[in-house]
C-alpha positions in Angstrom: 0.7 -18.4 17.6 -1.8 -15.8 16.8 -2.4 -12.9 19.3 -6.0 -13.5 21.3 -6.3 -10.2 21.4 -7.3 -11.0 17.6 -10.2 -12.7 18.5 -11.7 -10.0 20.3 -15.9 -10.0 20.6 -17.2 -6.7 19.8 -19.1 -5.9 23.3 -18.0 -5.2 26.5 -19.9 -6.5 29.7 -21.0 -3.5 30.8 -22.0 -2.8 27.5 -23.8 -6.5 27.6 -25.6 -5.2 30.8 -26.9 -2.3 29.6 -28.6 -3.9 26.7 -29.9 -6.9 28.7 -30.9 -5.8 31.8 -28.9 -8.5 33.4 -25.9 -6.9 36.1 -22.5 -7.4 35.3 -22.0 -9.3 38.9 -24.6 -11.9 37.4 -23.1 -11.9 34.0 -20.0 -13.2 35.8 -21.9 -16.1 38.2 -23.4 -17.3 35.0 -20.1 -17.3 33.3 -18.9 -19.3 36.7 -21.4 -21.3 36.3 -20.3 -22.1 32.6 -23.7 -20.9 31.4 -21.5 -18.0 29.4 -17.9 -18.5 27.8 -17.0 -14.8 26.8 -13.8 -14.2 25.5 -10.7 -13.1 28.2 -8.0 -10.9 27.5 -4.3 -11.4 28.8 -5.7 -8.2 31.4 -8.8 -10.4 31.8 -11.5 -7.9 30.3 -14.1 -9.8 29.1 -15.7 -9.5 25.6 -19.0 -10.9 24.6 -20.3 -11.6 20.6 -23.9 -11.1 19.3 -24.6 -14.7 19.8 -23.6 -14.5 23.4 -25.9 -11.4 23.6 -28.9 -13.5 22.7 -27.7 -16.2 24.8 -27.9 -14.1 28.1 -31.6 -13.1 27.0 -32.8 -16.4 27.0 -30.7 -17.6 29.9 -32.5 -14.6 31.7 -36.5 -15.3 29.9 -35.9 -18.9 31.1 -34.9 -17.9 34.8 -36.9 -14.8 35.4 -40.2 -15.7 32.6 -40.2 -19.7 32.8 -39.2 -19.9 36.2 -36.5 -22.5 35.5 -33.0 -23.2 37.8 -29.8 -22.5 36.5 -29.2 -26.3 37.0 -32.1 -26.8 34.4 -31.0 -23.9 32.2 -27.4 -25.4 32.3 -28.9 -28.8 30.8 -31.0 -27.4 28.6 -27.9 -25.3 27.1 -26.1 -28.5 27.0 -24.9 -29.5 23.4 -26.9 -26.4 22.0 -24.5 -23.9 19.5 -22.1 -21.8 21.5 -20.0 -20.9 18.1 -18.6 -17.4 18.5 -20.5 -16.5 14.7 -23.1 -14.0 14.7 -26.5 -15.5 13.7 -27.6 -14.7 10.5 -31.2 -13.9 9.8 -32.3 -14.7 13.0 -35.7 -13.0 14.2 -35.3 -10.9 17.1 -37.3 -12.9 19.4 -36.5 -16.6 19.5 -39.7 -18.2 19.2 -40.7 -20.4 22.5 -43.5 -22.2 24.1 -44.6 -21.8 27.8 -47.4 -24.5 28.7 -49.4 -24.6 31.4 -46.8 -27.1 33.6 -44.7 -23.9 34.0 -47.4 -21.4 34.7 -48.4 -24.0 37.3 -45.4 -23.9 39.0 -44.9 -20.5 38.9 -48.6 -19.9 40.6 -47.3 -22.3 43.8 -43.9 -20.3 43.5 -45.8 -17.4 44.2 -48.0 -19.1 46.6 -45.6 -20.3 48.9 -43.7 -16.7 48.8 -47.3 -15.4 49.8 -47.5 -17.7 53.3 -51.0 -18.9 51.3 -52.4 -22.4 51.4 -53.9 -23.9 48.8 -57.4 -23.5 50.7 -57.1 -20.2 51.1 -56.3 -19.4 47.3 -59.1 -21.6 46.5 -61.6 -19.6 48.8 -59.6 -16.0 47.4 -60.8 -17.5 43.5 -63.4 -19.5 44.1 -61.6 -22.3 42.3 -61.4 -25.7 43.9 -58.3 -26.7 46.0 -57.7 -30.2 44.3 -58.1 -28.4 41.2 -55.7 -26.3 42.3 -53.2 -28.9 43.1 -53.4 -30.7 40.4 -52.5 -27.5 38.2 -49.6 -26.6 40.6 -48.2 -30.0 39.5 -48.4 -29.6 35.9 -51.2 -32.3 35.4 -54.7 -29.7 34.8 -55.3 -26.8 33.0 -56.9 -23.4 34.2 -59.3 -21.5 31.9 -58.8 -17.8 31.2 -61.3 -16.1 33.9 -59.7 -18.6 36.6 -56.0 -17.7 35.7 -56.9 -14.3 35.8 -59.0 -14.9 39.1 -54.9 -15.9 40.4 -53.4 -13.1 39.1 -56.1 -10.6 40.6 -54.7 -12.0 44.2 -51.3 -11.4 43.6 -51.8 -8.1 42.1 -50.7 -8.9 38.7 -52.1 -8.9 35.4 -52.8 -12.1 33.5 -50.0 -11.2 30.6 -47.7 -10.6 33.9 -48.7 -14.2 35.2 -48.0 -16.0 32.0 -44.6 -14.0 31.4 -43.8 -11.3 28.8 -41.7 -11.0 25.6 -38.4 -9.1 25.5 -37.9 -7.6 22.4 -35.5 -4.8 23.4 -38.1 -2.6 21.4 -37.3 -3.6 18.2 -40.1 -2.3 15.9 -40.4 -5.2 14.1 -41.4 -8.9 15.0 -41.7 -11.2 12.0 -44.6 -13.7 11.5 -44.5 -16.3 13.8 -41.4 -15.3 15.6 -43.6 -14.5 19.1 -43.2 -16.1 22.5 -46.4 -18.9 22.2 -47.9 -19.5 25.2 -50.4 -22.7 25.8 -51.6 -22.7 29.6 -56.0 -22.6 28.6 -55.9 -26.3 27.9 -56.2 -27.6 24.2 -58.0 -25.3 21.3 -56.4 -22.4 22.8 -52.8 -20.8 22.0 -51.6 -17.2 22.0 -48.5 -16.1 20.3 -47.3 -12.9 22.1 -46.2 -10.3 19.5 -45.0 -7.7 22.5 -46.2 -8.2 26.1 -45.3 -6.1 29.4 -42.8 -4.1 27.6 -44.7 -0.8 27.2 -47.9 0.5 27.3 -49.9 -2.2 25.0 -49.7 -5.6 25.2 -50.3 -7.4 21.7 -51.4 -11.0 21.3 -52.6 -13.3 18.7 -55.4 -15.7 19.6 -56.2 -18.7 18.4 -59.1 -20.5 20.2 -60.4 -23.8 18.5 -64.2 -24.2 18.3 -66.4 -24.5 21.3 -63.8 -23.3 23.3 -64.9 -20.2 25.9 -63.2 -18.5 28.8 -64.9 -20.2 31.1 -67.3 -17.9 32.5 -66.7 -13.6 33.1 -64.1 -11.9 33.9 -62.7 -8.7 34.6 -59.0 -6.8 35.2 -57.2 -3.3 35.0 -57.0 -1.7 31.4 -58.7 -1.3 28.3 -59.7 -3.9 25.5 -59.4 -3.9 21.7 -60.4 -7.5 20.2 -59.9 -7.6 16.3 -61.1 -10.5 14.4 -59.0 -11.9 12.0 -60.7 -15.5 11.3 -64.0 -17.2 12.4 -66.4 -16.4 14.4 -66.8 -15.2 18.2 -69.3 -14.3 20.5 -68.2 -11.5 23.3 -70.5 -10.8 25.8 -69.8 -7.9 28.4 -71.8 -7.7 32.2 -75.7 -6.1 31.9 -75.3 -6.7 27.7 -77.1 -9.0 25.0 -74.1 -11.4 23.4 -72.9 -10.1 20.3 -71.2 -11.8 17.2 -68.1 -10.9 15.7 -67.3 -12.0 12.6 -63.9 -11.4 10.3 -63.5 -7.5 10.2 -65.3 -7.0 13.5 -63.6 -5.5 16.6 -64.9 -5.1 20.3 -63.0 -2.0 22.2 -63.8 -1.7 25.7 -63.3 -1.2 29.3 -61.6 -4.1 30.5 -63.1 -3.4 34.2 -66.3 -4.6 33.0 -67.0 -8.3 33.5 -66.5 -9.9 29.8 -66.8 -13.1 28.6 -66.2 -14.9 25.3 -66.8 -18.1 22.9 -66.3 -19.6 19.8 -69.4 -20.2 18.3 -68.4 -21.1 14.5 -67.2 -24.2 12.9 -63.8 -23.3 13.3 -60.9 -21.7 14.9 -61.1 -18.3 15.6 -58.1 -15.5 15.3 -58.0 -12.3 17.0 -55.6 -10.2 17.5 -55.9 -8.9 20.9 -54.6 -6.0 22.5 -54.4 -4.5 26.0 -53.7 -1.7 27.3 -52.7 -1.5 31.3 -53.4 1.8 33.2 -51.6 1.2 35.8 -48.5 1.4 33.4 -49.4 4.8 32.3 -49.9 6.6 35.3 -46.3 5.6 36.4 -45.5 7.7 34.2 -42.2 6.0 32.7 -40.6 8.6 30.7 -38.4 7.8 28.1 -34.9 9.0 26.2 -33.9 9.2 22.8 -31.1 11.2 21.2 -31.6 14.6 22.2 -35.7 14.5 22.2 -37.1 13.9 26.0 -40.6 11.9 25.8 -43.3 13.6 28.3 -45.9 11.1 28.5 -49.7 11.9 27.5 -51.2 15.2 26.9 -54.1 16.0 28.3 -56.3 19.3 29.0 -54.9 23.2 27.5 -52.1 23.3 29.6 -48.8 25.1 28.1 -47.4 21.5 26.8 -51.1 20.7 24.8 -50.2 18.6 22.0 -46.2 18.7 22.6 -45.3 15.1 23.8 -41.7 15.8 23.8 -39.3 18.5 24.1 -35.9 19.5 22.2 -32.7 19.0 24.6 -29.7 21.1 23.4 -26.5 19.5 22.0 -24.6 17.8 24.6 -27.5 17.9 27.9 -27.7 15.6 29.9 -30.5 14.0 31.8 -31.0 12.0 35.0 -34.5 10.7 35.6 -35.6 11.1 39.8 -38.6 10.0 41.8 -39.3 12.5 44.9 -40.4 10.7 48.0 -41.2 12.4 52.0 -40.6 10.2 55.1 -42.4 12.6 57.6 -41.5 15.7 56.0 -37.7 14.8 55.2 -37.1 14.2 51.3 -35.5 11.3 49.5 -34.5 12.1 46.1 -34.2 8.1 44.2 -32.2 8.2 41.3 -33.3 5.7 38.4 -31.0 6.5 35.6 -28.9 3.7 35.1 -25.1 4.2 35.7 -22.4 1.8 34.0 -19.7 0.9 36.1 -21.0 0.0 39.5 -18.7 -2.9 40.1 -18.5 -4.5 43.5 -19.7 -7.6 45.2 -21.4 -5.6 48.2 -23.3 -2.5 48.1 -20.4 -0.6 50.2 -18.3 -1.8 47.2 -20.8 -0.4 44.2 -20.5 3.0 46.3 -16.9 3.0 46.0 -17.3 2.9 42.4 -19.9 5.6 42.6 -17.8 7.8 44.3 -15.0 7.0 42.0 -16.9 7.7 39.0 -19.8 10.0 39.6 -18.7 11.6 42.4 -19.2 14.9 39.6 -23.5 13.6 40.3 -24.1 14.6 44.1 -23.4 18.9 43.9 -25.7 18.0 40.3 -28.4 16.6 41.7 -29.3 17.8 45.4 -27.3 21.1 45.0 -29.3 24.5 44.1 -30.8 25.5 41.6 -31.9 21.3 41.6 -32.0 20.9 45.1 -30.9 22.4 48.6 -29.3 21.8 51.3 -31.7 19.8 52.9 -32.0 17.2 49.8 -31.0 14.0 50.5 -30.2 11.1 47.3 -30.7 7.7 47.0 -28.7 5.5 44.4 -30.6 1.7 44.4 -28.6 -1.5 43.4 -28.5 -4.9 42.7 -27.4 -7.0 46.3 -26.4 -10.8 46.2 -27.4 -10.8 49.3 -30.9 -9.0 50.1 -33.8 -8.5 48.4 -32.2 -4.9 47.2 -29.4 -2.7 47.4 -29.2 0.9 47.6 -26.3 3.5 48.7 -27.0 6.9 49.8 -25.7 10.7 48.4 -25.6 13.7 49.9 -23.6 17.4 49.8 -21.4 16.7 52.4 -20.4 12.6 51.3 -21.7 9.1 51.3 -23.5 8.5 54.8 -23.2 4.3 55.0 -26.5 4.2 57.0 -29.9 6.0 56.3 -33.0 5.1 58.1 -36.0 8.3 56.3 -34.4 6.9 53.0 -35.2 3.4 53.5 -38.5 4.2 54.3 -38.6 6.2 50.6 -37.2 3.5 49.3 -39.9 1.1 50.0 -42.3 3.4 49.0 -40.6 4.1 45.4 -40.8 -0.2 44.8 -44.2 -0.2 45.9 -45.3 2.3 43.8 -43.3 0.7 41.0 -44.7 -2.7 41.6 -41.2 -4.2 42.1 -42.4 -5.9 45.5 -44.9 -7.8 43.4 -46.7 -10.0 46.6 -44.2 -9.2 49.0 -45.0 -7.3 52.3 -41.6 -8.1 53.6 -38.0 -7.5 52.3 -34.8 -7.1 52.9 -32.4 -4.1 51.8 -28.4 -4.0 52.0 -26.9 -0.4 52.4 -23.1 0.3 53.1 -23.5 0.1 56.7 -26.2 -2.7 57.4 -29.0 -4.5 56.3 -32.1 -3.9 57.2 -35.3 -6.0 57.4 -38.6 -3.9 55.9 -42.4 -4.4 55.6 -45.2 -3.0 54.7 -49.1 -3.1 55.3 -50.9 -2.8 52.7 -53.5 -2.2 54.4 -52.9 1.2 55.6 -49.2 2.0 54.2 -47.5 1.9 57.5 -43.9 1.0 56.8 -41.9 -1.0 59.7 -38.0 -1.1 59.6 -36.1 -3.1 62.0 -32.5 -1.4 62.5 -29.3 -2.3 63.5 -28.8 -2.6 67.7 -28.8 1.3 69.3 -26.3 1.7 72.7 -25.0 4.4 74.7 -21.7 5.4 74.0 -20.8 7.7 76.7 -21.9 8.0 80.2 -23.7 11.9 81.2 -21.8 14.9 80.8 -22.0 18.5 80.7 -21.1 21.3 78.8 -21.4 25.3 79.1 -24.0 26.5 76.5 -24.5 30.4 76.4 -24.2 30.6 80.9 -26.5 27.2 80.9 -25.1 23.5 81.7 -26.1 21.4 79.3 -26.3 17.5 79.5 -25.2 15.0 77.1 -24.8 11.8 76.0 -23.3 9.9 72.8 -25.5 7.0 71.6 -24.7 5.3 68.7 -27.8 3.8 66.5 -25.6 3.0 63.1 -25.0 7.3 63.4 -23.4 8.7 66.3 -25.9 11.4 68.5 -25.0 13.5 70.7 -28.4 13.7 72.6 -29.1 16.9 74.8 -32.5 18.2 76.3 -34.4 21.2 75.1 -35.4 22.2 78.4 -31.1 22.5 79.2 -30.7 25.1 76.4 -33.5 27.1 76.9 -35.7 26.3 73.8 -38.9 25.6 72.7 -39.1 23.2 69.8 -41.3 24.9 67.7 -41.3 25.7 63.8 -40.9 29.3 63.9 -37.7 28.4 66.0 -35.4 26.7 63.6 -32.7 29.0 63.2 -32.2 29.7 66.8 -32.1 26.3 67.4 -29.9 25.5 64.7 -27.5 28.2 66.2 -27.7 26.7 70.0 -26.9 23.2 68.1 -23.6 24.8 66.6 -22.8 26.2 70.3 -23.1 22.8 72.0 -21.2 21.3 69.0 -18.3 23.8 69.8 -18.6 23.5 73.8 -18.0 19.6 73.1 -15.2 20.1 71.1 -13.9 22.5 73.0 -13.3 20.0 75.5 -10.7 18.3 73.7 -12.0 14.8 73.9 -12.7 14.2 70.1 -11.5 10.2 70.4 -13.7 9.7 73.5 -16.5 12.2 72.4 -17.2 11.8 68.8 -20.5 12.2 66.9 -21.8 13.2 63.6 -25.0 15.0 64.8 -26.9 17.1 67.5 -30.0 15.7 68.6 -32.4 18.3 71.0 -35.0 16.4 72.5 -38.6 17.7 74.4 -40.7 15.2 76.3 -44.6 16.5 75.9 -46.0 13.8 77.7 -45.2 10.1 78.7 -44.0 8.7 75.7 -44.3 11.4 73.3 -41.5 13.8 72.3 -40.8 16.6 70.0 -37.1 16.0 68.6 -34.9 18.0 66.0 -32.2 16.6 64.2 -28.9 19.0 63.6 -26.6 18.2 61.3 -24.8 21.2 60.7 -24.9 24.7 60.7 -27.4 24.8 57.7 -28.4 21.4 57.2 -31.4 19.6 59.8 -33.9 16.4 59.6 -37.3 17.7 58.7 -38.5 14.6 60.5 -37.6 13.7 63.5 -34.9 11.3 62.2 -35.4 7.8 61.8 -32.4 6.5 63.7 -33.0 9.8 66.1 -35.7 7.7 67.5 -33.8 4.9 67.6 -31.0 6.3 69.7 -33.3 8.4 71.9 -34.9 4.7 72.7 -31.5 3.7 73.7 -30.6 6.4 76.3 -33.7 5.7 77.8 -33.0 1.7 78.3 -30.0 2.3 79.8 -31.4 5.2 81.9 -33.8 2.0 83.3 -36.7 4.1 81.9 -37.8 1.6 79.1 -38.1 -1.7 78.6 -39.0 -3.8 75.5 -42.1 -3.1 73.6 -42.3 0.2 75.2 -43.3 2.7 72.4 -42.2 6.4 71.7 -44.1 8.8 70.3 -41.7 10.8 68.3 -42.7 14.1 66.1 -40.5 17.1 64.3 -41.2 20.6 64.5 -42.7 20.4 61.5 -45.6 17.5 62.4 -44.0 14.9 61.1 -44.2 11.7 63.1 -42.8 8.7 63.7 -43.0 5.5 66.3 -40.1 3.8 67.5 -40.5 -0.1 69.5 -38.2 -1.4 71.8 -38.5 -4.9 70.7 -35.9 -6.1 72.8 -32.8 -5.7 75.0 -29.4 -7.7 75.1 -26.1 -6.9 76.3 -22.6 -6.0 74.4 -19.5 -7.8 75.1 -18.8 -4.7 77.0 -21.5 -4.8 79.6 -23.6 -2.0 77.5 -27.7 -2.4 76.9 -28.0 -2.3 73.4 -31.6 -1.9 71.8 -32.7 -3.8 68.6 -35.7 -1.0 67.6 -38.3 -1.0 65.2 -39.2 2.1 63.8 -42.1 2.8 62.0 -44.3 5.4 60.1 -45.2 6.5 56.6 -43.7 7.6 53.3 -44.9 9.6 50.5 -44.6 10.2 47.1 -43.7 13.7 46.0 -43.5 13.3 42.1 -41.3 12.0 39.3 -39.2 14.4 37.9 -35.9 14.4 34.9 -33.2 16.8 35.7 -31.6 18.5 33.1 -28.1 20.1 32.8 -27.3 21.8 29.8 -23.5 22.0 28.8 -23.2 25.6 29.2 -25.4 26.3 31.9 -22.6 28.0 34.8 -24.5 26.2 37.5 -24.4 22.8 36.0 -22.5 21.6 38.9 -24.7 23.1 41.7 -23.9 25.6 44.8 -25.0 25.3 48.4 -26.0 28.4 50.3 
C-alpha cells in the first residue's frame, strides 16, 4: 500500500490563501461543500496542487465577479477535470465570457442592497424603468453611457460594474487569453487584458459598424484610445467630432463628457486604457524583495525622482493607515498575517496573540508609537460584514468603541463599503451594528447594553470623599465626579488629573472589595450644562482616552438611567479635554434578569484620517521591539 504522504500537493492552505486572496476558513467551506478536494494527511494538513490553485480562482471570479451561487458554481464544476496534474501550457488567465444577463443581475443585486426601486434608479439615470426591468432579467441590453450612468450611482467605475481580471500580476497575458465581456448589445465586445488590478485598466475593443455609445458620457480618470483597426469618430463636450483612423490615439480627461461611433465600413479595434485617480491617491504602496515602492513623485522634495527606497538585508515592513476618533488614534494594520485560524474573531485573536504577540511593543511602542497608540488588526467574520481584533501595550482589550469608529472610516476611504451605509462588525467581545452618512460623515454605532454595576459609594481621596459607581458598557468604569476631587477638566491639567485617577484607583482597592468592585478604568466626569459634559478617560498611570471614550459615554448614559435622570432618546453632549466630541442616544431602556436598567446606546460622532504610513524595523536596530516610557 503506498504511503499518502507520497502523494503530497506542493502548497499549503495558507500558502493557497495568500496567493488567492481567498481565507483559509472559506477554502475549507468550499472544500465542505465539495467545490475543492485537497489532499489530507494522516494529521489532516491539507495540501493543494497548481490545478487546485486555479480552481479556487475561478471558484472565487465566478462568486465574487459573475455573481453566481455556490449551488451554480457547484454544477457548473460538475464533470469538469479535477485530475491532481499540473496544467501544461495554460495561459494565466482562463479565458471567459460575462454577458449582459449577469451584469443585469448584478445591477438589481446592488439595487436591492441599496433600498432603491427601480423608479428611483430610473429617475437617478434617466433611463426608463421598464427598460430597466427588462435588463435586470437578462432579456435587454444597456449601451455604454447608460451602464456607466448605473455605476455613477453606486459609486463605481464602469470596469468595476462589469467585474475585473485577476491576473495575480503576471506581466504577461497572451493573445486572446483576456476575460471577454459582452453586456453593450451585439457589435460590441471587449476582451479585458488587466482591469481593477492596479493603476491602468487595459481593454481591447471591438465595436461593429454603426455601433455608438449611445450618447455622452463622463467618469473619474484619464483616457488613452489607440486605434488598432477601422475607423472611429470621438467627440468630447464644447468640441467638433474628430476621426481616428489606424495609428490615431485620443488621450484625455475622462471627466469631460465624451462620446463615440463607428463611422467606417467595418469593425473598429482599439485598445483602450484607463487610468482611475481615485486608485492613485490611496496611495497603495507595494513590496518587493528588499526595494519598498513609494508611489508618484511629484514637486523637488528630498525623494524627487526616487520612487523606491533600498531596505537592508533582513527588515521587515508592516504597512499602517492612521485614523483619529475625536482626538484618540487608531493605528489599522493592513499587512497581511498567515495563520489567523479561528471560526470567530475572538478565536483569530487567539492566534494573533499566539503568533505575533512579538507585533504589539513593534508597532504602538516608541520610537513607532507611544503610550497612548491604540492598534487595530481587521479580519474576515462568517458572521458580520467584518471582523477586526484590537492591540495594545498592555493586551488584547475584546471591546473597542474609538476603534470601530476608525475602522469604518479606513473601509470607506478604501471603498470596501461599496453602496453600503450600514454594516456590521464582529470584535472579540460583541458585534456591533455601524452606519454612516454620507452626507456629512457622521458615524453612528449601536453598542452592546450599558448597566450599573454597583450601587454609590465613597472613598477618601487626598481629605475629600469621593463618590462612585461601577457601570459596565462592554468595559468596566468606575465613574466619579470632578467636582468630588477637586479638579477642573481642562488640558493644561492632565497630569494632575491623571495622578488623582491613580489615588481613587488605590482608595478602591484599598478597600479590599476587588470581587465586588472591579473595573478596568477611571472615568472623571464634569456636567457644563444640561446635557453637556466634559469627561476624561484614565486608564492607567500613563496611559488616557484623548477623546472622551466612546463607551465612556455609553456608561455615563447608564448611571444616569438608573439615577431616573434620563430616559430614552435623551442625548448627551460629551467632549474631552482636548475638544474632541462625541454624542451618545439613549435609544431605549429594558431590564436584566436581575432587576438592573440596562441602556442599549447609540453613540455617534466623526472619524479622521491621519495618513498611511509603512513601518520599518531593521534587524539590528536595538529598539526593534519598542519601549514605553
Amino acid at each position: 500500500m503506498s504511503d499518502p504522504e507520497t502523494h503530497r500537493k506542493p502548497y499549503s492552505i495558507g500558502h493557497v490563501a495568500k496567493t488567492t486572496g481567498v481565507s483559509v476558513s472559506t477554502l475549507r467551506s468550499w472544500e465542505g461543500l465539495g467545490l475543492l478536494s485537497p489532499h489530507k494527511s494522516k494529521g489532516g494538513h491539507r495540501s493543494f496542487s497548481a490545478a487546485d490553485v486555479e480552481r479556487v480562482y475561478r471558484i472565487d471570479l465566478l462568486r465574487r465577479v459573475d455573481g453566481q451561487s455556490l449551488s451554480s458554481i457547484r454544477r457548473m464544476l460538475e464533470g469538469s477535470d479535477n485530475s491532481v496534474a499540473d496544467p501544461v501550457d495554460k495561459p494565466a488567465v482562463d479565458p471567459h465570457t460575462v454577458e449582459f444577463r449577469q451584469i443585469g443581475g448584478q445591477v438589481r443585486a446592488m439595487r436591492k442592497e441599496a433600498g432603491l426601486s427601480l423608479r428611483e434608479l430610473s429617475e437617478l439615470t434617466s433611463i426608463n424603468a421598464s427598460h430597466l426591468s427588462v435588463f435586470e432579467r437578462g432579456t435587454a441590453f444597456l449601451s455604454p453611457a447608460r451602464l456607466n450612468a448605473i455605476a455613477e450611482v453606486f459609486k463605481r467605475s464602469l470596469g468595476e460594474l462589469l467585474g475585473g481580471t485577476s491576473t495575480e500580476h503576471i506581466p504577461i497575458v497572451r493573445k486572446g487569453s483576456g476575460r471577454m465581456v459582452g453586456t453593450f448589445g451585439p457589435g460590441v465586445s471587449i476582451e479585458q487584458i488587466t482591469v481593477a488590478e492596479r493603476l491602468m485598466d487595459v481593454e481591447v475593443w471591438t465595436i461593429g459598424q454603426g455601433r455608438e455609445s449611445d450618447g455622452f458620457y463622463a467618469h473619474e480618470g484619464e483616457e488613452l484610445i489607440y486605434l488598432l483597426e477601422g475607423e472611429l469618430e470621438i467627440a468630447l463636450s464644447g468640441r467638433e467630432p474628430v476621426m481616428l483612423t489606424s495609428g490615431d490615439s485620443a488621450y484625455f480627461s475622462s471627466r469631460i463628457d465624451h462620446r463615440w461611433k463607428n463611422v467606417g465600413n467595418g469593425d473598429a479595434v482599439a485598445l483602450w486604457v484607463n487610468t482611475d485617480t481615485a486608485r492613485l491617491a490611496s496611495m497603495q504602496f507595494e513590496k518587493s524583495g528588499r526595494r519598498l515602492e513609494l508611489g508618484s513623485s511629484q514637486g523637488t522634495g528630498l525623494g524627487e525622482g526616487a520612487l523606491n527606497i533600498e531596505l537592508s538585508t533582513g527588515a521587515q515592513s508592516f504597512r499602517v493607515i492612521e485614523t483619529h476618533t475625536a482626538g484618540h488614534p487608531t493605528r489599522i494594520l493592513v499587512e497581511p498575517l498567515e495563520g489567523l485560524d479561528g471560526a470567530t474573531v475572538k478565536e483569530k485573536q487567539s492566534s494573533f496573540e499566539a503568533r505575533y504577540d512579538h507585533l504589539r511593543p513593534l508597532l504602538l511602542q516608541e520610537p513607532r508609537g507611544h503610550a497612548g497608540s491604540f492598534g487595530l488588526v481587521p479580519v474576515p467574520s462568517q458572521t458580520a460584514d467584518f471582523g477586526a481584533f484590537f492591540i495594545t501595550s498592555y493586551g488584547y482589550p475584546d471591546l473597542c468603541g474609538h476603534a470601530v469608529f476608525g475602522y469604518a472610516k479606513a473601509l470607506a476611504a478604501l471603498g470596501r463599503l461599496k453602496s453600503k451605509t450600514s454594516f456590521s462588525v464582529e470584535m472579540p467581545g460583541a458585534t456591533v451594528q455601524v452606519e454612516i452618512k454620507p452626507e456629512d460623515g457622521q458615524i453612528d454605532v449601536i453598542l452592546p447594553r450599558s448597566s450599573v454595576v454597583t450601587p454609590e459609594f465613597a472613598v477618601a481621596v487626598d481629605g475629600r470623599d469621593a463618590r462612585l459607581q461601577i457601570v459596565d458598557s462592554g468595559i468596566l468604569y468606575a465613574i466619579v465626579e470632578a467636582a468630588d476631587l477637586g479638579l477642573d477638566l481642562q488640558s493644561s491639567s492632565a497630569d494632575e488629573i491623571l495622578v488623582t485617577a491613580r489615588l481613587v484607583r488605590d482608595a478602591i482597592t484599598a478597600l479590599n472589595r476587588a470581587d465586588e468592585l472591579a473595573f478596568d478604568s477611571v472615568l472623571v466626569c464634569q456636567p457644563l450644562a444640561s446635557g453637556q459634559e466634559r469627561m476624561f478617560l484614565a486608564i492607567d498611570a500613563h496611559r488616557f482616552d484623548r477623546s472622551p471614550g466612546v463607551t465612556a459615554v455609553a456608561a455615563r448614559m447608564a448611571q444616569y438611567v438608573a439615577q431616573g435622570r434620563f430616559e430614552p432618546d435623551t442625548v448627551l453632549q460629551a467632549e474631552s479635554i482636548f475638544g474632541g466630541r462625541l454624542m451618545g442616544r439613549v435609544t431605549s431602556v429594558v431590564e436584566t434578569s436581575d432587576g438592573r436598567l440596562a441602556v442599549v446606546p447609540k453613540i455617534s460622532g466623526r472619524a479622521h484620517l491621519n495618513g498611511i504610513s509603512t513601518l520599518i524595523v531593521e534587524p539590528d536596530d536595538p529598539m526593534k521591539r519598542g519601549f514605553l516610557v
